[in-house]
C-alpha positions in Angstrom: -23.1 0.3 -10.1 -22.6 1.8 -6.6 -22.8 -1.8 -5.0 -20.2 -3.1 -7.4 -18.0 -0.5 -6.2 -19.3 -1.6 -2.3 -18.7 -4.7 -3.0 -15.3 -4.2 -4.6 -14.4 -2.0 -1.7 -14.6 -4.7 0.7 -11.3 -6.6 -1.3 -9.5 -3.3 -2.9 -9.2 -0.6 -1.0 -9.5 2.7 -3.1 -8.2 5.6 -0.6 -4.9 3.7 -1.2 -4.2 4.5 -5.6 -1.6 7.4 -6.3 -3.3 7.4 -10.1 -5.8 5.5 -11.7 -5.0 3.7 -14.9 -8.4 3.4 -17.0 -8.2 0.8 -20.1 -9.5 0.9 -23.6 -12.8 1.1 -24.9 -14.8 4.1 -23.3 -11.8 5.2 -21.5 -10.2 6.1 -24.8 -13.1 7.9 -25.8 -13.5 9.7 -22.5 -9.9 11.0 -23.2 -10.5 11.8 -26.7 -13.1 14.0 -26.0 -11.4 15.8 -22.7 -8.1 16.4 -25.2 -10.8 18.0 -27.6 -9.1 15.1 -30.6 -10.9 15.6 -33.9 -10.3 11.5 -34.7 -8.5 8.7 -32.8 -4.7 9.4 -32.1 -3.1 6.1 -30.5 0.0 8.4 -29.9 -2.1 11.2 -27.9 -4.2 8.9 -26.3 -2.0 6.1 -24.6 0.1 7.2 -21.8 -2.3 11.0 -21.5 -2.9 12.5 -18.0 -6.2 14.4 -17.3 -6.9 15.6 -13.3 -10.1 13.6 -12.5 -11.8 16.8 -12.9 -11.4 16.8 -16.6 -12.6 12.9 -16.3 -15.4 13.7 -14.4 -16.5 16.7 -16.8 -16.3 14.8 -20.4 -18.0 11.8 -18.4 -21.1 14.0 -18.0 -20.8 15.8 -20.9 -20.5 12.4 -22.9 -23.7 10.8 -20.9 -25.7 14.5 -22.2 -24.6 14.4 -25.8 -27.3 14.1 -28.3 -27.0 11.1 -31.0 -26.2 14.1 -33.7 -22.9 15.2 -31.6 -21.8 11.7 -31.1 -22.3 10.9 -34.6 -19.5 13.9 -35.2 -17.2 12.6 -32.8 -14.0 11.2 -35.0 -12.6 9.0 -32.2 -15.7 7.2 -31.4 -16.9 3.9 -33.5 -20.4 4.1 -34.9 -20.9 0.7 -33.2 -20.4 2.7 -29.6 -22.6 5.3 -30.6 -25.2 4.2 -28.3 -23.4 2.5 -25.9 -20.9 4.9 -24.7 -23.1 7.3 -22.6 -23.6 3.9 -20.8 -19.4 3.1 -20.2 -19.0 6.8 -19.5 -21.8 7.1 -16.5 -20.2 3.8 -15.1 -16.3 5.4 -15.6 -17.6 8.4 -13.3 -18.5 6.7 -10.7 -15.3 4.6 -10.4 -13.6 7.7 -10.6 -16.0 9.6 -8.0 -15.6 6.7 -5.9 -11.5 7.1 -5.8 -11.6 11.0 -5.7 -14.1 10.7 -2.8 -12.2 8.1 -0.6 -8.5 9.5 -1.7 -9.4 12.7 -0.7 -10.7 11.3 2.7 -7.4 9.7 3.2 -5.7 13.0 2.9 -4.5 11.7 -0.4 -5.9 13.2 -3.3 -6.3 11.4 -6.5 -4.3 13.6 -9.0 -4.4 12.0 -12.4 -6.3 9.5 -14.4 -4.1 7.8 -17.1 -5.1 6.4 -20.3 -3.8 2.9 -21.8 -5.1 1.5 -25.1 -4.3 -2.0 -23.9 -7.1 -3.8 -22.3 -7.5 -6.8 -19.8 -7.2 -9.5 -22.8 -3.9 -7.8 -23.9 -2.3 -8.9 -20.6 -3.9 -11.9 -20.4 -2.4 -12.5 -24.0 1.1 -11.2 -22.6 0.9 -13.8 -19.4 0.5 -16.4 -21.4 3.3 -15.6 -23.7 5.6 -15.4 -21.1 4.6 -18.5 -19.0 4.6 -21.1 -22.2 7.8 -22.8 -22.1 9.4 -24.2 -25.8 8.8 -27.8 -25.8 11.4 -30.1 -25.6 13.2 -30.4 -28.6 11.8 -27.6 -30.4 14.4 -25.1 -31.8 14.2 -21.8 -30.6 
């Protein structure tokens, strides 16, 4: 995971981000359990702030948790039961990785913001905007 991020340094340079938007999937469940949310709450969720410090401690709480207190965990789907100590371990070190080199910078990283819309939402939205009707077609 750490040379991904070396290699991703090299094209993005993270001492530059005033937040960090994380998207969907583990991030939501990262969230979930930093808000202390008894069962998935689209309105909580999308759009929340946590400091990186609150990311950083459900991260590592999350990769810890026994199968038992993930199985009581409202917001997360059984099918990422055993998968999301995984997505949670690899979401810390992204946001390590931006704390460390903002904080170099003189520029600390100061929130971490949720969105419930993932990568194939915006690729879904591009397209929608760049089709043109055909000719002829009513509108």
């Amino acid at each position: 995971m750490r040379g991904l991020l070396d290699g991703a340094e090299r094209v993005v340079d993270l001492s530059a981000p005033g937040q960090l938007v994380g998207l969907a999937g583990t991030i939501t469940t990262v969230t979930a359990h930093a808000l202390g949310l008894q069962a998935f709450d689209p309105q909580t969720l999308g759009g929340a702030e946590l400091s990186p410090q609150a990311v950083l401690a459900s991260c590592e709480a999350i990769v810890h948790s026994t199968a038992e207190q993930r199985a009581s965990w409202g917001y997360l789907a059984p099918g990422r039961r055993d998968v999301i100590a995984a997505g949670a371990l690899v979401w810390s070190e992204v946001v390590s990785r931006v704390v460390e080199r903002t904080t170099a910078a003189g520029r600390p990283l100061e929130r971490v913001i949720t969105s419930l819309y993932d990568i194939l939402d915006g690729i879904a939205l591009s397209l929608v905007l760049t089709q043109r009707p055909a000719e002829g077609a009513g509108a």
